[in-house]
C-alpha positions in Angstrom: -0.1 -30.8 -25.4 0.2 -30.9 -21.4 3.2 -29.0 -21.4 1.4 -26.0 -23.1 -1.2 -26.6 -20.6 1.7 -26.5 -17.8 3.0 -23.6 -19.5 -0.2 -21.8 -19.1 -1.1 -22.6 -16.1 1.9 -21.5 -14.5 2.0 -18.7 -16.5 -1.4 -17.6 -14.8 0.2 -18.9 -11.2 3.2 -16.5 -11.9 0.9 -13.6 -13.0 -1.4 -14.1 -9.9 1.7 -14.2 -7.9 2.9 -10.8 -9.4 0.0 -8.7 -8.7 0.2 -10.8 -5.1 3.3 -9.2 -4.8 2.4 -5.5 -6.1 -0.5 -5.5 -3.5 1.7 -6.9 -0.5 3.7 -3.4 -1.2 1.1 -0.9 -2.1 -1.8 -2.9 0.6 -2.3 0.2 2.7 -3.4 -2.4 6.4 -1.2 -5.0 7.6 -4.2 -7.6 7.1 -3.9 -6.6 3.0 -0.6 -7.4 3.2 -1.1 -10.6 5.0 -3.6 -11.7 2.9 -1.2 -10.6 -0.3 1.7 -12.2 1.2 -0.5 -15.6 1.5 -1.9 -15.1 -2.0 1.7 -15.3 -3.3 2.6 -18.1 -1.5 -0.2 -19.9 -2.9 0.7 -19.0 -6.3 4.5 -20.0 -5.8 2.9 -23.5 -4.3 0.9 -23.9 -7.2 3.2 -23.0 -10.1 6.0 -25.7 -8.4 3.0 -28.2 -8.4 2.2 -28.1 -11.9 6.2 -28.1 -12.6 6.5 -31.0 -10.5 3.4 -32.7 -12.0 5.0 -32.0 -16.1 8.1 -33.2 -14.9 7.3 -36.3 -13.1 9.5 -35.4 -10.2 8.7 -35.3 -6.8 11.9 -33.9 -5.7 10.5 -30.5 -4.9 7.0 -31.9 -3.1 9.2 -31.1 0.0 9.6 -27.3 -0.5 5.8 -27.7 -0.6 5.1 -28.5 2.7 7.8 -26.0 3.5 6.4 -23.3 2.2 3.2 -24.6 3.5 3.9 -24.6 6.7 5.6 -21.3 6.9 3.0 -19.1 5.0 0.1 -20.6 7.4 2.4 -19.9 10.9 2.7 -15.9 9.4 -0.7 -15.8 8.4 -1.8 -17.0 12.2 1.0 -15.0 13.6 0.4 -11.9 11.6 -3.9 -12.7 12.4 -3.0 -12.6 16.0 -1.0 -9.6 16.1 -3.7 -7.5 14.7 -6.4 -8.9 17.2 -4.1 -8.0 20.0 -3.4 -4.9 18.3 -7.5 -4.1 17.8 -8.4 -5.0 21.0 -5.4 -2.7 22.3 -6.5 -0.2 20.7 -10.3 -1.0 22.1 -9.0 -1.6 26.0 -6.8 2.6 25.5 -10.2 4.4 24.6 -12.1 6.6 27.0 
C-alpha cells in the first residue's frame, strides 16, 4: 500500500517537473524561466524525498540540500539580475 502511494506521488512530482521543464523552454521572460527552473527543482527534491522516505535510506538526504542550496543561489542570482536589468532599463530612458 505505501509504495503505490510513493508510486503516485512521485509520479505527480515527475509530471509537475515535466511541464516545469516544458515552461523553462517555451517561458517567453527570464523571470518565467526562473520560476520554471525553480518549479523543477522542487519537483526533483520532492520525488527523491518520497524515494528516500519508501526506501528507508537516507543516503540521498545529501543531494537534497545540494540541490537546495543551488536552486535558491540561481533563483537570488537570476532575481537580482533582472532588478539591475529593470532599473537599467529605468536609469537609460529620456
Amino acid at each position: 500500500m505505501i509504495a503505490a502511494v510513493a508510486a503516485i506521488a512521485i509520479g505527480g512530482f515527475g509530471f509537475a517537473g515535466v511541464c516545469g521543464v516544458i515552461r523553462l523552454l517555451r517561458g517567453p521572460s527570464l523571470a518565467d524561466r526562473v520560476m520554471a527552473l525553480d518549479m523543477a527543482l522542487i519537483c526533483l527534491m520532492g520525488a527523491i524525498t518520497v524515494d528516500a522516505a519508501n526506501r528507508g535510506d537516507t543516503t540521498n538526504l545529501i543531494l537534497l540540500v545540494v540541490i537546495a542550496i543551488i536552486g535558491s543561489t540561481a533563483t537570488v542570482s537570476a532575481s537580482r539580475f533582472i532588478e539591475w536589468q529593470t532599473t537599467k532599463a529605468e536609469e537609460d530612458r529620456p
